[in-house]
N, C-alpha and C positions, 0 to 999 in steps of 0.2 A: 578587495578589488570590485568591479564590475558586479559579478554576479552574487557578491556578498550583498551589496546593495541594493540588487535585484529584488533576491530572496528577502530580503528586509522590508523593504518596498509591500511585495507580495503580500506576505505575513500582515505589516499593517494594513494594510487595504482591506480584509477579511476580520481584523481585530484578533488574529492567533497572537497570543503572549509568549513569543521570542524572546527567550533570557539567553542562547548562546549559541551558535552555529559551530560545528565540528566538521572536521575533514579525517578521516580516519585511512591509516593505510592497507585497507585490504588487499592490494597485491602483492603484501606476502605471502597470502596465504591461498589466493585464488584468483583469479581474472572477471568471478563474479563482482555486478554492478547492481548497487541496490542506493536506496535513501530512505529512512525512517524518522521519524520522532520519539521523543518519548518524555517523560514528567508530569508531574502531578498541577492540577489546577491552574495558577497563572507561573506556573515557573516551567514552560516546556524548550526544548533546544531540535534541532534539527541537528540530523546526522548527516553528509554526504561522503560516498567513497571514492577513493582517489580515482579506482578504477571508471566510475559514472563522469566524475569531471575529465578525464579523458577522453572518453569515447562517445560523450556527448555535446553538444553547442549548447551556447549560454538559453536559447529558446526550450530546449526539450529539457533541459535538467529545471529549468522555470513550468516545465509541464510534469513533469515527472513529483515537483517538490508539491506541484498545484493535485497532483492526486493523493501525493501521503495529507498534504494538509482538508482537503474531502472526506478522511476518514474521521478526520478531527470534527469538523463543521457539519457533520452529519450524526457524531454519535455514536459510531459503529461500535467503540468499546463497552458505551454502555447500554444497548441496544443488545449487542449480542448478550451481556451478562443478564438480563430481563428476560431475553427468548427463551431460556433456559431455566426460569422460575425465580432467579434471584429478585428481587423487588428491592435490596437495602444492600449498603455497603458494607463492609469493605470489599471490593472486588477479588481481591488476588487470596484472602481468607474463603470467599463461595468459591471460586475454580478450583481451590486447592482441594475442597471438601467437595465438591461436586466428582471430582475426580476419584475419591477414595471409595465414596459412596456408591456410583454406579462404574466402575471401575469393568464388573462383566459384562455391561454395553457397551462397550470403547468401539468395537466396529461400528456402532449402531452411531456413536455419538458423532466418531470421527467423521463420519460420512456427512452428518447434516451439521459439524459445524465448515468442513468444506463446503456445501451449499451456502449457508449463510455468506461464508465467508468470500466465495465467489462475487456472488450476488453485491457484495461491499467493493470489491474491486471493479466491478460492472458500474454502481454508484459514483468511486471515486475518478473512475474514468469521465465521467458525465460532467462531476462535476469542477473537473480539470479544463473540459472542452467549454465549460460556461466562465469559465473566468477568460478564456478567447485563447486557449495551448492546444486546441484540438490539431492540427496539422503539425504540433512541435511535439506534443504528445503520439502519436501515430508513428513519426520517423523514432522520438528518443526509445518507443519499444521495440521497434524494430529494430535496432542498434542492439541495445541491450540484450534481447531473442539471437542476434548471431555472436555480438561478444562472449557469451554465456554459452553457446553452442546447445542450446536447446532443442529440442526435438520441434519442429512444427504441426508433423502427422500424426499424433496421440489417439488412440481409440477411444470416442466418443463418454465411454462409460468408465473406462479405467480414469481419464483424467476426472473422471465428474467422482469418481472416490479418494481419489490418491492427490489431486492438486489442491492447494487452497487459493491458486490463480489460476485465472480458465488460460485456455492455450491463447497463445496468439492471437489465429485468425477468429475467433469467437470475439475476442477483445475489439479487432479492428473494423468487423463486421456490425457490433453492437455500438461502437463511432460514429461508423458511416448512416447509420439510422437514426440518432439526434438530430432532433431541429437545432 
């Protein structure tokens, strides 16, 4: 429908290599709303859940899909694999081994791949609001934030260890400061 060809649309405009769009039914299993991608090189698909295409309008899941593909067009998979020393591939071979190897720093690591990895959500937010879904993006989180029943009041230092997406009003706050 519509928003297939949105997200179609979106995708070419950017040059992302769209081989398949999925709707999957995650309200069996929870009311959580999310959208991902995932694949290798030019064969990538996007994921949307059924829960997201309900509780959000064709504009905010066009803002929401404009941030997972941010993370694509900026790198962040392999940007964060390099942060971490890796310089050559295969990637999911070095995290597997990165993981074995410093395994007695896991609090150490955990802590600063959540920074990084905020820090990529803070990006992909940017640059969701540059392809022009800043005020679709803004409501679809807010949607998302009460469907999900999330806490909004998080103490400052506990989410900066334990999230790999900053709270909310951080997110909404770091919106409203783009040009």
């Amino acid at each position: 429908g519509e928003l297939r060809e949105r997200i179609e649309e979106l995708a070419s405009r950017i040059e992302f290599p769209l081989k398949k769009l999925y709707k999957i039914d995650g309200s069996k299993r929870s009311s959580h709303s999310n959208a991902y991608f995932y694949g290798f090189f030019k064969n990538k698909r996007i994921v949307l859940y059924d829960t997201l295409i309900e509780q959000a309008d064709t504009g905010e899941i066009l803002a929401i899909v404009g941030h997972e593909l941010g993370h694509w067009y900026l790198n962040h998979t392999v940007r964060l694999y390099i942060s971490f020393g890796f310089d050559s591939r295969p990637i999911l071979i070095g995290f597997i081994l990165f993981q074995f190897i410093y395994s007695p720093i896991e609090n150490l690591f955990t802590f600063l791949m959540n920074i990084k990895s905020r820090q990529h959500e803070f990006e992909a937010d940017a640059y969701s609001k540059k392809l022009g879904y800043g005020a679709q993006l803004r409501s679809g989180l807010i949607k998302i934030q009460l469907k999900n029943l999330s806490n909004l009041n998080n103490d400052k230092w506990y989410s900066a260890y334990h999230f790999s997406h900053p709270p909310l009003p951080e997110r909404l706050s770091a919106l409203e400061k783009i040009d």
